[in-house]
C-alpha positions in Angstrom: 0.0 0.0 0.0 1.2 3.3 -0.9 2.1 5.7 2.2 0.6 9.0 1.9 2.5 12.2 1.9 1.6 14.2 4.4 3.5 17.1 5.7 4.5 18.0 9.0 4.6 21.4 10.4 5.0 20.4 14.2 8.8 19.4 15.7 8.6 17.6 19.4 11.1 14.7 20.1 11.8 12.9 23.0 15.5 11.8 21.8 18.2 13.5 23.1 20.3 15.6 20.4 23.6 13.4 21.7 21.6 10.3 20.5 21.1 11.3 17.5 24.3 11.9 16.6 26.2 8.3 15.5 28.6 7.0 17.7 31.0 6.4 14.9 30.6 9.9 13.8 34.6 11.3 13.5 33.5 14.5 14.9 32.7 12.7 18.5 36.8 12.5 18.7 37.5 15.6 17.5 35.0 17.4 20.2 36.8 15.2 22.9 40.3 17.2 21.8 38.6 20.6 21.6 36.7 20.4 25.1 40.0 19.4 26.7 41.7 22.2 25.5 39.0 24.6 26.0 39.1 23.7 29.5 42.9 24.5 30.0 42.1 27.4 28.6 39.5 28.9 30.7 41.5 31.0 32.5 42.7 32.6 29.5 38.9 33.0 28.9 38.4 34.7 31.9 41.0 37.5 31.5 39.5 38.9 28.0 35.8 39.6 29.5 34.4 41.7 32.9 33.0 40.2 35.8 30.0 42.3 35.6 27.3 42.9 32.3 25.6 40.9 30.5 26.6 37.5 29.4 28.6 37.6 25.7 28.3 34.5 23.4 30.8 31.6 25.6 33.9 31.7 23.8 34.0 28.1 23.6 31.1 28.2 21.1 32.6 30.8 19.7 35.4 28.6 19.0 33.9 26.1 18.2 31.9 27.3 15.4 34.8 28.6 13.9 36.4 25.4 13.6 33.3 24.0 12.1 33.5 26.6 9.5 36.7 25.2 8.5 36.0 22.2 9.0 33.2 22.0 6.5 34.4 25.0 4.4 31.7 27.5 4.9 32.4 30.6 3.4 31.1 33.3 5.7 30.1 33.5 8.9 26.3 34.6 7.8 26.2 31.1 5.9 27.6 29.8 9.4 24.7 30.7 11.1 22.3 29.6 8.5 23.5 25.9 8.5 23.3 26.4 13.2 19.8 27.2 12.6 18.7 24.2 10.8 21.7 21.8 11.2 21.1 19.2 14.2 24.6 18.2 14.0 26.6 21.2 13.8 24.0 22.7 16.6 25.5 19.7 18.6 29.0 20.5 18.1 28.8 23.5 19.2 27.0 23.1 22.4 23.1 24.4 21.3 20.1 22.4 22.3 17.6 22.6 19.3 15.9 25.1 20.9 18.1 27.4 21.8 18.3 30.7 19.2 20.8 31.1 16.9 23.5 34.5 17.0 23.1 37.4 14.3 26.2 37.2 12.2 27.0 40.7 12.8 26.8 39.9 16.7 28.8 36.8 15.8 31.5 38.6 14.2 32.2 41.2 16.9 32.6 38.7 20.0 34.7 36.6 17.8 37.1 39.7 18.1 37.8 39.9 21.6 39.5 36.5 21.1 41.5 38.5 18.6 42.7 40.3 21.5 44.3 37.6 23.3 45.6 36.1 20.6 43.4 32.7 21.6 44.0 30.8 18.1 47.5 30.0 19.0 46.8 29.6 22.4 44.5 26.8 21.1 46.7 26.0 19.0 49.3 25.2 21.5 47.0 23.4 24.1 46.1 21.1 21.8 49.7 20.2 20.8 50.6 19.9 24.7 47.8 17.3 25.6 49.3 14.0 26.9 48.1 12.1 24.3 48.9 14.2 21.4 52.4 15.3 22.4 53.3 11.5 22.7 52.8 11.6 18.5 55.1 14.6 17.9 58.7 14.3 16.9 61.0 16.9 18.6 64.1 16.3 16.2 63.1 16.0 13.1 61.3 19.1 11.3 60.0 20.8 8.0 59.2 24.4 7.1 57.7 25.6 4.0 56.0 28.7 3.2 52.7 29.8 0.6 50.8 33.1 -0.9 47.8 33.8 0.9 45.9 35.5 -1.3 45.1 39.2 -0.2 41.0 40.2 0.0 41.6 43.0 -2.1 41.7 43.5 -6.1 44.5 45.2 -8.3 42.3 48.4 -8.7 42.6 49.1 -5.0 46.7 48.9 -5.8 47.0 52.9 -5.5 49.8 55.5 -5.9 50.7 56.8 -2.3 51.2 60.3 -3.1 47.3 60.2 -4.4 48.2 60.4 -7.6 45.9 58.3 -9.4 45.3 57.5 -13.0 42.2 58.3 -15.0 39.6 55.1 -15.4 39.0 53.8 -19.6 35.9 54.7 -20.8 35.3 51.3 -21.5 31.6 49.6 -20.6 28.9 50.5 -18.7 31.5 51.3 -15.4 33.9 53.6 -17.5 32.1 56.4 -16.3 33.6 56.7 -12.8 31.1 53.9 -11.2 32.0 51.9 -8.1 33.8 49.5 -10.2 34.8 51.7 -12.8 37.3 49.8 -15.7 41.0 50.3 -15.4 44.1 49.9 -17.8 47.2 49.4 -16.3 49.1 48.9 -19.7 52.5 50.8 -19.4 51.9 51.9 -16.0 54.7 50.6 -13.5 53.4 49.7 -9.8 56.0 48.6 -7.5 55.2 48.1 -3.5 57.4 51.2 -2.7 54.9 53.5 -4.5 51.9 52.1 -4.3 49.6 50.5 -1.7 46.2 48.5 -1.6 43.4 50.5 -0.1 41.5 47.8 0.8 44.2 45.9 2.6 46.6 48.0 3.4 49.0 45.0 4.7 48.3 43.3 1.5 51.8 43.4 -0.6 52.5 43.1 -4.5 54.7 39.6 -5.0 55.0 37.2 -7.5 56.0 33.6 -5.8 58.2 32.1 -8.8 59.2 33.1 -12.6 56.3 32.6 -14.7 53.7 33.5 -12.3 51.6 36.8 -12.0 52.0 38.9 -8.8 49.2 39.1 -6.8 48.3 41.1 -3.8 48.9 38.5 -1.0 50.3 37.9 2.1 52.7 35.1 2.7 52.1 32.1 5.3 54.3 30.1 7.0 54.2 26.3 8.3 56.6 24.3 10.6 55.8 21.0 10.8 56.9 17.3 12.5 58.6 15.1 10.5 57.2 12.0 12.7 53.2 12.4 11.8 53.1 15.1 9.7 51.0 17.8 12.7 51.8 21.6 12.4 53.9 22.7 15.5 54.2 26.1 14.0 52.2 28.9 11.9 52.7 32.4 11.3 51.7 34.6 8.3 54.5 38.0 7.9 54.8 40.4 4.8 55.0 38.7 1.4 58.6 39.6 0.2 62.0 37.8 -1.1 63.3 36.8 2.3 60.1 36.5 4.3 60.5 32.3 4.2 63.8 32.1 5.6 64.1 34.6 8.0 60.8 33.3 9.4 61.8 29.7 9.0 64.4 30.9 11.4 62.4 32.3 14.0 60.8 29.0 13.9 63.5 27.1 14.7 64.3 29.5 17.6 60.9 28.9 18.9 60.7 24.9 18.7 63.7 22.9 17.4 66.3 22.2 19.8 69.9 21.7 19.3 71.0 18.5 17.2 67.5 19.0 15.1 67.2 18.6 11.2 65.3 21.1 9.3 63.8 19.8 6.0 63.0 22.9 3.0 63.1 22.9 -0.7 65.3 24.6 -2.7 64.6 28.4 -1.4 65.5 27.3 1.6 69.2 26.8 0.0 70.7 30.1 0.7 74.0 30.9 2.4 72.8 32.8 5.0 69.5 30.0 6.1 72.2 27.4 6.3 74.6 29.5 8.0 71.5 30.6 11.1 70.5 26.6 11.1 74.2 26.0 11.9 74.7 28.6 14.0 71.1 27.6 16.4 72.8 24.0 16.3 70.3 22.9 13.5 71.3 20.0 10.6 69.8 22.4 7.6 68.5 19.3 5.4 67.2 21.8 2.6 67.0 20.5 -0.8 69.7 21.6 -3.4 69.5 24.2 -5.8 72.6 23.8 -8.3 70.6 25.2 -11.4 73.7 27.7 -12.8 75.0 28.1 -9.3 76.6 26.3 -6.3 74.4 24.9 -3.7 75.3 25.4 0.0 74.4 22.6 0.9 77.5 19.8 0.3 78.6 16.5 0.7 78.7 17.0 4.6 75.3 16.7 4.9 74.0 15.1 1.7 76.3 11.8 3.1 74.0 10.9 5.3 71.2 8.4 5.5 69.4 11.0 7.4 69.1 13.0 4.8 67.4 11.4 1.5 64.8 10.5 4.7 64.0 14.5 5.1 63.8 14.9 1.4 61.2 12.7 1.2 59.1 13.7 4.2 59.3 17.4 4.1 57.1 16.7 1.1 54.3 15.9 3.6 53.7 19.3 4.4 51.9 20.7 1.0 49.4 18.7 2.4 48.1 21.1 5.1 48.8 23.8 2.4 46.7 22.0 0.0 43.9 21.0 3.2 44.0 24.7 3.9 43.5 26.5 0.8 40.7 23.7 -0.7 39.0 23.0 2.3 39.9 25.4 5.1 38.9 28.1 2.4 42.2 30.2 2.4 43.5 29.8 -1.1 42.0 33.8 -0.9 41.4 35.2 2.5 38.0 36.9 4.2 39.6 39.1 5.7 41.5 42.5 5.9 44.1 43.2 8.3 47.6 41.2 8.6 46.5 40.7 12.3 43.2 38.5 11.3 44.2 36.8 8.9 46.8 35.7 10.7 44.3 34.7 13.7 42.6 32.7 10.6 45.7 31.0 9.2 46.9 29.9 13.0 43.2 28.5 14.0 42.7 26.6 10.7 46.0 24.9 11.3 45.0 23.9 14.7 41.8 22.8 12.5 44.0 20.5 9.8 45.9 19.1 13.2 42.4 18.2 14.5 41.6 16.4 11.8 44.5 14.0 11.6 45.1 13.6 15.3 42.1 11.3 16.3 43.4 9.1 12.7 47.0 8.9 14.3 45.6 7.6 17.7 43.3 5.2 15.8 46.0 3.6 14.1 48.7 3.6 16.4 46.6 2.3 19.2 
């Protein structure tokens, strides 16, 4: 007999949102991570809000939420409160009943900066690296850095003169006429970073990451990673130049590798002066090498050992939270203005891509 379709405009359950969630489901591990961490971190809570007012959105939802957005690539924070309105699972995640009312995005957006303030993303970021059963998986000898163009949220018009200089728009189209998005033709006009700025990002800097490529307004990320399991132990996003991956590679190394480490890198890495600050920290600079029409500094000292070809082939292993960021983790072109949040961005969606693997590692190594 055919079952009749009959709508249903009523919701009342007696199951409990936790049952409904399967107990297979991988986010039930990664929750278990985050509210341990969160709880370390309370205290850090405490200090970025008054004792008296009223009650703000609780930064571990806040948090929370965030990671979801990464998790599941959601691309703003308005679409982020869409999918908590209707979306049992992600309402669960983050701590809601199915009741409870969902945050404007506007309201959203504004306590998620007071975590700004305290610089919480790397605090999380941190917490969760130092939890017994995570820092067990972590190597603290072996290491990679690489860095990658973080596209700027800003387009080439907003690329200015500073002195306010600025040309005359084509006539070309219905926006030649001086419109919002008025036409533009940079044909023989010469912009260079130390003349011009973005006006939309101001932080945002004109670079070109190899031969062949167009420059783009961008800012320039920066990972550190274990050699062991392949986790992030390091991110930081600086000013997109020439010498912005070494020199920050080395600061790196300062923070986290201890003497007697290896530090894997490809061939930018192979530079006189990197190799010359790994030796001098007491760091084995195991940086691919680069003897296109020059000599490498890298030499037969340290390509002789077995150690080596071993850190050639896993410092590979981290374009993979470069590729998980910018596909899934949505920064291939940032949200955001400001060198300061995007950098908040690029340090929480690393603790994100760590999140994601951890609970794998402990699966299969018991």
């Amino acid at each position: 007999m055919r079952g009749e379709d009959r709508g249903s405009q009523g919701f009342f359950s007696y199951v409990r949102l936790e049952e409904r969630i399967a107990a297979d489901h991988p986010l039930r591990a990664i929750r278990d991570l985050i509210d341990e961490a969160l709880r370390k971190l309370s205290p850090s809570f405490s200090r970025l809000y008054a004792r008296e007012g009223r009650p703000s959105i609780p930064p571990e939802r806040l948090l929370r939420a965030l990671l979801l957005q990464a998790f599941y690539t959601v691309r703003s924070e308005r679409q982020l409160m869409e999918q908590l309105d209707y979306n049992l699972l992600f309402r669960w995640f983050v701590g809601l009943s199915a009741d409870d009312p969902v945050w404007d995005a506007t309201v959203f957006c504004k306590n998620r900066d007071r975590l700004l303030n305290g610089d919480i993303a790397r605090k999380f970021m941190t917490t969760v690296l130092n939890l017994p059963q995570v820092r067990s998986l972590l190597s603290s000898e072996h290491f990679s850095v690489d860095g990658t163009l973080i596209e700027a949220w800003a387009s080439m018009k907003s690329f200015v003169p500073k002195d306010g200089s600025r040309p005359p728009s084509s006539g070309n189209g219905s926006g030649g006429g001086g419109g919002r998005n008025a036409a533009r033709d940079f044909h023989g006009e010469k912009r260079a970073n130390a003349t011009h700025f973005s006006m939309t990002d101001p932080d945002a800097r004109l670079f070109r990451k190899s031969a062949g490529k167009e420059a783009k307004l961008a800012h320039m990320g920066h990972l550190m990673m274990e050699n062991r399991n392949g986790l992030i132990v390091d991110a930081r996003l600086t000013e997109a130049n020439g010498t912005a991956e070494r020199t920050t590679a080395l600061d790196m190394i300062d923070d986290n590798a201890k003497p007697g480490s290896t530090v894997g890198g490809d061939k930018n890495y192979d530079t006189a002066d990197f190799v010359a600050g790994c030796r001098e920290r007491r760091c084995t600079p195991h940086v691919a090498q680069n003897d296109t029409n020059r000599c490498s500094a890298i030499d037969g000292r340290t390509t002789r050992h077995p150690g080596y070809a071993v850190s050639m082939t896993k410092r590979k292993r981290i374009e993979e939270p470069f590729g998980w960021r910018k596909t899934v983790g949505g920064l291939r072109k940032t949200r955001h203005c400001g060198r300061e949040l995007v950098e908040w961005f690029f340090v929480l969606t690393a603790a994100a891509y760590n999140l994601v693997r951890i609970p794998k590692i402990l699966a299969a190594t018991g």
